[in-house]
C-alpha positions in Angstrom: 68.0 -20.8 -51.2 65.6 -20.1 -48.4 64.5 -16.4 -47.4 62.6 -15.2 -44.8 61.5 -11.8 -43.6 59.8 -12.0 -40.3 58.8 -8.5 -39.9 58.3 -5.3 -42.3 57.1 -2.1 -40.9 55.5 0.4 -44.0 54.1 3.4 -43.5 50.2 4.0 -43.6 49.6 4.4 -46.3 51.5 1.0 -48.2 49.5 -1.8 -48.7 50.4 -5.5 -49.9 49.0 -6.7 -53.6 47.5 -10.0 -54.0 50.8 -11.5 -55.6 52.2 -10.4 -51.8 54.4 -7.5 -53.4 54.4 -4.1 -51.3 53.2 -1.2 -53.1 52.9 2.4 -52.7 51.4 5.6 -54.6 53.9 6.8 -57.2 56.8 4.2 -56.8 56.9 1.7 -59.8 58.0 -1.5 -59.2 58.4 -2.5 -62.9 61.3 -2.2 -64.9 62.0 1.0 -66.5 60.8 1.9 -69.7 63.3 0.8 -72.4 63.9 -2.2 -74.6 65.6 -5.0 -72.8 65.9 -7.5 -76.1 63.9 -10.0 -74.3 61.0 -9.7 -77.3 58.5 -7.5 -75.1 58.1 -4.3 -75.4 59.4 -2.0 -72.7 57.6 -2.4 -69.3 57.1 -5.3 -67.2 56.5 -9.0 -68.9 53.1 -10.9 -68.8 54.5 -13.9 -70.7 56.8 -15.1 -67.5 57.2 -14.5 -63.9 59.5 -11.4 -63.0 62.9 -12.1 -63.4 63.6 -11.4 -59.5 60.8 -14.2 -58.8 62.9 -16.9 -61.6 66.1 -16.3 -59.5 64.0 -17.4 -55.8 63.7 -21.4 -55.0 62.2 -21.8 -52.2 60.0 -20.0 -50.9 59.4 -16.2 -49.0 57.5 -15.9 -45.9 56.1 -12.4 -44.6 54.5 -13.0 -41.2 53.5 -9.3 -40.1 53.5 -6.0 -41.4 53.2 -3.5 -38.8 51.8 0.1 -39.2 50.5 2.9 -37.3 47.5 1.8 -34.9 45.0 3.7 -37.6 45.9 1.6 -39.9 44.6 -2.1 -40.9 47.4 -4.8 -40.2 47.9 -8.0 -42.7 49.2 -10.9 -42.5 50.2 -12.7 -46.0 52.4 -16.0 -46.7 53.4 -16.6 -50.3 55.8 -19.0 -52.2 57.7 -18.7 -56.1 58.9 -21.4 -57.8 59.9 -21.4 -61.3 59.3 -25.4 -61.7 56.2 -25.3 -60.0 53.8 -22.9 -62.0 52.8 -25.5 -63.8 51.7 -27.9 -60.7 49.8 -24.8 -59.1 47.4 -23.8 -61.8 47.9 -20.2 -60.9 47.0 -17.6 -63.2 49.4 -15.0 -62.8 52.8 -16.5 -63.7 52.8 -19.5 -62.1 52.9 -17.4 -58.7 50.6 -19.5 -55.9 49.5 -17.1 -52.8 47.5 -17.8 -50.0 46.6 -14.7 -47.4 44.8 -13.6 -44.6 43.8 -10.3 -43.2 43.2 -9.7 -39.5 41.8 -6.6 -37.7 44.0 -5.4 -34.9 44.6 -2.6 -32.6 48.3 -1.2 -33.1 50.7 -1.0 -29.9 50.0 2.0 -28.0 52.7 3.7 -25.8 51.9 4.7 -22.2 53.3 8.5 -21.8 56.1 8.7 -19.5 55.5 11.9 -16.8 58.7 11.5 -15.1 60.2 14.7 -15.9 56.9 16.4 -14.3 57.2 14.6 -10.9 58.1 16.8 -8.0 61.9 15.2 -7.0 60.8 15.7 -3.5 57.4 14.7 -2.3 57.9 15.6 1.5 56.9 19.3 1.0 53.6 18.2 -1.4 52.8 16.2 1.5 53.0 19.0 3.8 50.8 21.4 1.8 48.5 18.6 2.2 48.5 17.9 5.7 48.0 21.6 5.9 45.4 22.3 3.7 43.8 19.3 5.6 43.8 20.4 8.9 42.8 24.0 8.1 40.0 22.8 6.3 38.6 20.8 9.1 39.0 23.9 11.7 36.9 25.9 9.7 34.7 23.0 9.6 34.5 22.5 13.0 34.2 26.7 13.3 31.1 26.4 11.1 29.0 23.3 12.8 30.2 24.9 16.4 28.3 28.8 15.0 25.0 26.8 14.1 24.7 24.4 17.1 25.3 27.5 18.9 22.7 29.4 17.0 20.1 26.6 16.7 20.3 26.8 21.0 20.1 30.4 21.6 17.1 29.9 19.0 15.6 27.1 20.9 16.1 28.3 24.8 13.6 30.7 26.3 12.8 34.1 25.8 14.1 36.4 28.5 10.2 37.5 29.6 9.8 33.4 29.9 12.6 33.3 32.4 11.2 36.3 34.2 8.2 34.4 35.1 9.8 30.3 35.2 9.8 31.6 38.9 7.5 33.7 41.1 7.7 35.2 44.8 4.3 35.8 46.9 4.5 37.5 49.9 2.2 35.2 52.7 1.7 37.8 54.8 -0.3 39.9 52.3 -2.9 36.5 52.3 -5.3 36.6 55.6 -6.4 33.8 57.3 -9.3 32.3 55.5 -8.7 33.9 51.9 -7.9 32.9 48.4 -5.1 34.5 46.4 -4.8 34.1 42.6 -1.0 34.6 40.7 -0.1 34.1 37.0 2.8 31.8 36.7 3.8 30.5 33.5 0.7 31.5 31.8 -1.5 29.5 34.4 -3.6 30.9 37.8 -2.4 29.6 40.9 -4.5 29.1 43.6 -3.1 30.3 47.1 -5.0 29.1 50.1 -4.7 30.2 53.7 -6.7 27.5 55.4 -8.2 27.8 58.8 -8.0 25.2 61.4 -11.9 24.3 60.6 -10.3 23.6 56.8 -8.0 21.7 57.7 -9.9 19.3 59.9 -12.4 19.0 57.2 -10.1 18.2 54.9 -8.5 15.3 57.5 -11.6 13.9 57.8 -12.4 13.0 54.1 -12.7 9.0 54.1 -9.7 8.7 51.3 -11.3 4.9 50.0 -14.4 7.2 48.2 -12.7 9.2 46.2 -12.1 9.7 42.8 -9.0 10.0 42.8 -7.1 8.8 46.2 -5.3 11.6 47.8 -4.9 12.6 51.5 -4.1 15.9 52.6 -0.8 15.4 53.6 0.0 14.7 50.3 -1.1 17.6 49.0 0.3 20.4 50.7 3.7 21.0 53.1 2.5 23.2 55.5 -1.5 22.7 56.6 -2.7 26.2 56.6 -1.1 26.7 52.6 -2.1 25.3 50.1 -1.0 25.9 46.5 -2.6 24.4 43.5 -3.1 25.0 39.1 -6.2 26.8 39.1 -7.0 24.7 35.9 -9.9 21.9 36.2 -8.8 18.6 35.0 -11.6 18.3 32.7 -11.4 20.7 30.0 -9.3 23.4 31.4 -11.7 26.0 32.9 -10.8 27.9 35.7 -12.5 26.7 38.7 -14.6 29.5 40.8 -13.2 29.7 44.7 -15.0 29.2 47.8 -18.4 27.9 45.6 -19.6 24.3 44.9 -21.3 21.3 47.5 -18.2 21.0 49.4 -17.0 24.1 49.9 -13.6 24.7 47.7 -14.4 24.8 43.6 -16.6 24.6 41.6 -16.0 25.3 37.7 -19.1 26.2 36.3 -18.5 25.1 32.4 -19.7 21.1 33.5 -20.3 20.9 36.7 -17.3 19.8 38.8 -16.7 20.3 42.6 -13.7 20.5 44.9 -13.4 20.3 48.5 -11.0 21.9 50.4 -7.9 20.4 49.7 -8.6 21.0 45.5 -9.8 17.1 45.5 -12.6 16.0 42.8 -16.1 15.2 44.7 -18.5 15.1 41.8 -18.9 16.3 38.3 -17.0 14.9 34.9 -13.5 15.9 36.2 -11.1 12.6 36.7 -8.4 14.1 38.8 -8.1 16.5 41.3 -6.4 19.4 41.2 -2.2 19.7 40.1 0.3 20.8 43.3 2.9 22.6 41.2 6.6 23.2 42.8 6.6 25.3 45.5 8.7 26.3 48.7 9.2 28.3 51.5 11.9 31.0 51.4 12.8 33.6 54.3 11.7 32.0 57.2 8.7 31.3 55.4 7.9 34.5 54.9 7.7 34.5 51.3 6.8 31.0 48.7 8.8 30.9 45.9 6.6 29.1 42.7 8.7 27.0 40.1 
């Protein structure tokens, strides 16, 4: 007679003896307490196997026991023979045993949320398209405000705009005569040149100067000329109608202009800056900026 029991699943708290029996806190697997008239006293016999382990030939397998994943999992194999405790050598009844005890993790069940899913997802996936798109408006809202912000921050004062342009009247200026406005923090020399000026100015051999300019270049009309009262040395302001050649001369080092604001002598590299000018009102008026 062959037996074989491929799987037994025990609660925690049942664990397998040596002899490969189950066992479990207050069950007793002996035989009752009374006389059987096998000459032993009552309980179970230490002379000969157990009677249920006489009746087996052949022999008992138990592959797994499986228990709750807290709880250590054994594997045991075992055999009884009535004919062969002799053969084994075994000291407990002629019963032979070998085991082995692995450490496993239990199976573990993945929870099952179906009854929580929505049954439709097109309105979910509204709501998020929605809360999507309004969140990128206001977004968009809030980086438009601070652009707009850091701007008005950056652009210019009103009183800067006031004077990023300037209107002289010429017919305030005589003939002959220096006028000096304030136009973006800066003088501005306005000339009225005489003919005499102007020929001196034409006359200037262009190869020996500093820095190569002619007259023409310099001014739009010949009796006007309009230039940065600001020497190009270390930004003084020049003195008019002074100096060796009978423009500028700024005092601080020692530099002189003729009469078209051109660097003759002195530690100044460049003549004097033309800003941007023009004539407005049958030139009547010059507009600065």
């Amino acid at each position: 007679m062959s037996l074989s029991i491929t799987r037994i699943n025990v609660l925690p708290s049942t664990r397998t003896l040596a002899s490969g029996v189950p066992f479990a806190n207050k069950i007793n697997h002996s035989l009752p307490p009374q006389a059987h008239g096998h000459g032993h006293s009552a309980g179970p016999r230490t002379d000969s196997p157990p009677t249920w382990a006489q009746k087996l030939s052949g022999s008992v397998s138990v592959l797994h026991v499986n228990t709750l994943p807290n709880t250590l999992v054994f594997s045991r194999s075992f055999s009884t023979s009535s004919r062969s405790s002799a053969q084994s050598g075994s000291a407990v009844g002629g019963i032979s045993h070998h085991a082995t005890t692995s450490q496993r993790h239990g199976p573990t069940g993945v929870p099952d949320f179906t009854p929580y899913r929505a049954s439709d997802t097109s309105s979910n996936r509204t709501l998020s398209y929605f809360m999507v798109g309004a969140l990128g408006a206001l977004g968009a809202s809030a980086a438009k405000s601070t652009v707009s912000d850091v701007l008005s921050n950056m652009a210019a004062s009103a009183d800067v705009l006031a004077l990023a342009k300037i209107e002289v009247e010429l017919g305030a200026i005589p003939e002959g005569k220096n006028l000096i406005v304030k136009w973006r923090g800066k003088p501005v020399f306005i000339r009225h040149r005489t003919s005499d000026e102007i020929d001196e100015a034409n006359a200037v051999d262009v190869k020996t100067l500093r820095d190569p300019q002619t007259d023409d270049d310099r001014v739009k009309k010949p009796e006007w000329l309009v230039m940065l009262g600001v020497c190009t040395h270390l930004g003084c302001v020049p003195i008019g109608e002074a100096g060796d050649y009978g423009g500028w001369f700024c005092p601080c080092h020692g530099s002189h202009y003729d009469i078209s604001g051109r660097i003759r002598r002195g530690p100044a590299p460049l003549n004097l800056e033309i800003p941007e000018y023009d004539f407005v009102e049958d030139d009547a008026k010059l507009l600065i900026g």
